[in-house]
N, C-alpha and C positions, 0 to 999 in steps of 0.2 A: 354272402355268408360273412357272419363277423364274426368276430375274436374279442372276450373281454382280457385286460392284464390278468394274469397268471402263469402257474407255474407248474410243470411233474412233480408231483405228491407221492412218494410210496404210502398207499395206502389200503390198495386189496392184499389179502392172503391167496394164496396161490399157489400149493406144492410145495409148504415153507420159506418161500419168495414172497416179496414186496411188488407187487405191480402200481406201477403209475401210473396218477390219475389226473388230466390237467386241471388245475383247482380254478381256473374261468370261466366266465360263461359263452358258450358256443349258440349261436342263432340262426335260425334263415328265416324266411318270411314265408307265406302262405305262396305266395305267387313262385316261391322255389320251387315247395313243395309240389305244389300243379304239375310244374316243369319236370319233377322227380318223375312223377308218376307217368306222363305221358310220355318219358323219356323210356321207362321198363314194360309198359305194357305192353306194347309189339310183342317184345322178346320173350315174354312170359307164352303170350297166345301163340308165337314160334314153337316154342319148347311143347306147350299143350300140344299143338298139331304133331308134332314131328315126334313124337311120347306118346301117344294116343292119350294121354290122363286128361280125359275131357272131365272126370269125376273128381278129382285131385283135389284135397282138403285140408286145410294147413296153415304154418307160419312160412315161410320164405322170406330169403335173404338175399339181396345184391348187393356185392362185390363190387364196388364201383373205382374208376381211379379218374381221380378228378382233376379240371382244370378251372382256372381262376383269373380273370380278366383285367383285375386295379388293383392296389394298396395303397387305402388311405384310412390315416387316421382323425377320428371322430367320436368325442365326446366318452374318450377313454376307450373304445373299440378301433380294431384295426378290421377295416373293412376291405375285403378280399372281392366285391363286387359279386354278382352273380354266379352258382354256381352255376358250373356247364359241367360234362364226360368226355373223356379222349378212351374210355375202353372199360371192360371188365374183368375180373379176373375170374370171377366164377360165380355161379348162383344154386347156394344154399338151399336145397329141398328136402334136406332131412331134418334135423333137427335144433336149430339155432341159438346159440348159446348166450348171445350177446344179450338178452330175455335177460336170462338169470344175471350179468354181468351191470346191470343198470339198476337192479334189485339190490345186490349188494352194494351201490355207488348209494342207493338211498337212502340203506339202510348205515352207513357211515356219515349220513347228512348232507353230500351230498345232492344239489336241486339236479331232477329228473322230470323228464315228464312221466308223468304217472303210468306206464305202459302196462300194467295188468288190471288198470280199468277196462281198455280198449281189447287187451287178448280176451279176457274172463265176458265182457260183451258177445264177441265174436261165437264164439265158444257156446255159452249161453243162447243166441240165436239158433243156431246150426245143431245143436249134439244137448242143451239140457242142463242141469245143475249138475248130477252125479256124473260122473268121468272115472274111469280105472288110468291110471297114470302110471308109465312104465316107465321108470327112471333110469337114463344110461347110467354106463359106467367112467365116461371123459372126467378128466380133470376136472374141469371147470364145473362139470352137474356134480361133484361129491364136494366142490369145495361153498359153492353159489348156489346151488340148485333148493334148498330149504328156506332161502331168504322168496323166492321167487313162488315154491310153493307155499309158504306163508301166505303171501302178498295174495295170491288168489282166491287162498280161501278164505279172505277178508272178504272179498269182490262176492262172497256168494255161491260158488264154485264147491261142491260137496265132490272132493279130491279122494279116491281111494288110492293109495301110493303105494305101488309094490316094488321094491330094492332088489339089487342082488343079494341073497341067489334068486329070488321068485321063486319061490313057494306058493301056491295055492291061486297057481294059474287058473288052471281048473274052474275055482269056483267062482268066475269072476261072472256069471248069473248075465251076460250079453250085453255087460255095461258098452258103450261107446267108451276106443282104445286112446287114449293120448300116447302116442309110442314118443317117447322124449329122450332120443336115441338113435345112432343111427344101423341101417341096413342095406348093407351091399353085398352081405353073400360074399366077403372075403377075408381071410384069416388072420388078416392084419389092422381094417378100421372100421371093425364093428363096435359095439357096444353092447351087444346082447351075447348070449352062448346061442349056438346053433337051435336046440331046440327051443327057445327062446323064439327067435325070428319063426321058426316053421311055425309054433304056435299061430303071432301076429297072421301070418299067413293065411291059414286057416281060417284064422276068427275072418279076416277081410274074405275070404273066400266066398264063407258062409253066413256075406251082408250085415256080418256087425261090422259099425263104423269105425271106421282106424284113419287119425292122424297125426301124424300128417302122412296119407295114404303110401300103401307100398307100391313099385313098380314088381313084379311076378316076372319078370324077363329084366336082365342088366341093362339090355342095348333101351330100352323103356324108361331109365332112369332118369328121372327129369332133374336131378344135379349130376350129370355127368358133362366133362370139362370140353366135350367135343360136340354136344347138339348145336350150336349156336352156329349160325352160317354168318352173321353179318359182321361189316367189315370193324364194328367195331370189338369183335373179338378176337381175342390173341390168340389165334393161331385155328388149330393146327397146321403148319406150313407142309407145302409139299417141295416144294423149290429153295431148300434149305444145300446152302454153297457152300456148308463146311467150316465159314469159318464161326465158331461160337460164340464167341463177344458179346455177338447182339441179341442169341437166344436164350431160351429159357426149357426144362423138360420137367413136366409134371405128371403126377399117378393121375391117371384119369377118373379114380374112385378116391382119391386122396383128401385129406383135412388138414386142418391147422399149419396147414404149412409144413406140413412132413412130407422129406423125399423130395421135397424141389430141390433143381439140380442147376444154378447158375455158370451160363459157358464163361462169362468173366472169371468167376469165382472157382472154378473146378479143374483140376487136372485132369489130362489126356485119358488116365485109366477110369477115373469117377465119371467121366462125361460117356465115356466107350459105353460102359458099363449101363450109363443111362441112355443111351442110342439103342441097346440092345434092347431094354425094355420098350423103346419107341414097337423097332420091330414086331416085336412078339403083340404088340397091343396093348399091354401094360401103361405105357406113359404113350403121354401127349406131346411133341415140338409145338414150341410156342416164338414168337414173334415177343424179344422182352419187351416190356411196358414198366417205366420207371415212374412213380409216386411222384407228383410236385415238390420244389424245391421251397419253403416260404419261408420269408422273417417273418419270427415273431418274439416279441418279447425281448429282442435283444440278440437273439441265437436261431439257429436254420433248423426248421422243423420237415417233416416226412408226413404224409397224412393220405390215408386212404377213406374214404365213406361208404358206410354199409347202411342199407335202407330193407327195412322191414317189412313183410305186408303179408296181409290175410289172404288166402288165395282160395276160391272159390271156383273149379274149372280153369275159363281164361278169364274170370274175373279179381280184380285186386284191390282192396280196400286198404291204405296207409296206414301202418300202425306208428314206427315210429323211426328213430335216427340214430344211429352213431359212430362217432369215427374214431379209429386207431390212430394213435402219433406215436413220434420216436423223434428224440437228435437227427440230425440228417446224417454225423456220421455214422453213427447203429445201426441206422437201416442200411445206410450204402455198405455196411462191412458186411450184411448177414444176408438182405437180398429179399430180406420177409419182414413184415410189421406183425405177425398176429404172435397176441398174447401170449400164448404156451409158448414164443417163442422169442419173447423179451421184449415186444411191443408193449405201449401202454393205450389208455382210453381216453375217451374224451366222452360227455355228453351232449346232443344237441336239441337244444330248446327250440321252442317255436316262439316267433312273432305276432 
């Protein structure tokens, strides 16, 4: 993976905030990518199995936390050697946002790779030109979300787009559902109103196509933070000795990094507090996994990679790349790099 010189840009809007964008160019090469995918696809066919969603239709997201083997520089890149993984944090099965977040990196001039060639393809294949398009309500889909549905319906893509509040569910004549939003059936990180979701429901019930499909049972949820058995997942621990330091408690229905609970970072009462939700089932104990340490540029960077991919079943087609950064001390004070949460972007180009 390399590094061209640059720098954090306040450049997105974002809830009347500047998010930073690194203004260099980010690469891997093809032979990464290979490496990417063969690295996730186990885990995806794990998750299918243990999910039942052998039907599952969609964009998806990992969560990756990465490791880096050299630094050398070369021909004004600083070359970080091959990537490799030391774990996950979690994998995105509802509806992923980083889409729209590279649409508006484009649409600032920013070079991207073109990723609503490759969605709007996919798409196009599977479900057809006309789409009914359910647009959450997150941050990031009211502030990015238009630059991305643009983008598509350049690609061809005959987008019917319905907002909050949705109105004129009803008459949506059995289009195939784009739900662009997520659904967990709980009070706190949906993006739809309840009748809202039961609709989606419904329509999937009664074989109109809905993606990126719903799971009908929680414990079914193919992004929840506790399906993953293997050992490069964090956590959830059972043999957890009290002292918090080295752990981590997360919602197990949880986004953007809301409600994580660092044992470093958290007093006896905020941590109690997050122990009880372990209990009840609510949050997850997690094993911490800290983001790389890397010079770049002159200063220490923080960097997580998130890899994109069409997911057909247990099958996964590459769509595309990109990684969050932060100061190293940002991150080490807050414990999270994602955007709504003061993290910034990067783009990754291919070789």
């Amino acid at each position: 993976m390399r590094f061209g010189k640059g720098s954090f840009v306040p450049c997105l809007d974002l809830g009347g905030k500047k998010i930073n964008v690194y203004d260099g160019e980010v690469r891997i090469s093809k032979k990464e990518i290979e490496k990417i995918v063969a690295f996730c696809k186990p885990l995806w066919e794990e998750i299918v199995k243990k999910t039942e969603n052998f039907n599952f239709k969609g964009i998806i997201r990992f969560d990756l936390v990465p490791s880096f083997s050299s630094f050398v520089k070369n021909n004004g890149f600083v070359d970080f050697g091959e990537i490799s993984f030391c774990g996950i944090y979690e994998i995105n099965a509802h509806s992923p946002e980083c889409c729209s977040a590279l649409c508006a990196m484009n649409k600032k001039g920013i070079m991207v790779i073109p990723i609503w060639e490759r969605i709007a393809k996919e798409i196009k294949m599977h479900f057809g030109k006309r789409i009914l398009f359910i647009k959450g309500e997150s941050l990031l889909k009211r502030e990015w979300g238009d630059d991305f549905i643009d983008l598509l319906k350049k690609e061809g893509l005959e987008l019917e787009v319905l907002r909050h509040p949705y109105n004129c569910l009803e008459n949506a004549n059995n289009l195939p559902i784009w739900r662009w939003g997520d659904v967990r059936f709980s009070e706190t990180e949906d993006e739809f109103p309840i009748e809202v979701q039961n609709w989606i429901l419904r329509q999937q019930k009664e074989k109109v196509p809905v993606f990126n499909t719903v799971s009908f049972l929680p414990e079914k949820d193919a992004g929840r933070k506790d399906i993953l058995s293997s050992d490069l997942f964090a956590g959830p621990l059972s043999d957890f000795n009290g002292e918090k330091e080295d752990f981590v408690i997360k919602p197990l229905r949880g986004s953007s990094g809301k409600g994580i609970v660092f044992g470093r970072l958290a007093d006896d009462q905020v941590w109690q507090k997050a122990i009880n939700g372990v209990r009840e089932g609510k949050n997850g104990l997690y094993k911490g996994m800290w983001l790389p340490r890397l010079p770049l540029n002159g200063k220490e960077a923080a960097l997580d990679f998130n890899v994109a991919f069409w997911a057909n079943g247990p099958d996964l087609s590459y769509l595309y790349s990109i990684i969050r950064m932060d100061d190293w001390d940002s991150y080490w004070k807050r414990g999270v790099i994602n955007v709504c949460q003061g993290g910034g972007v990067a783009s990754v180009l291919e070789e």
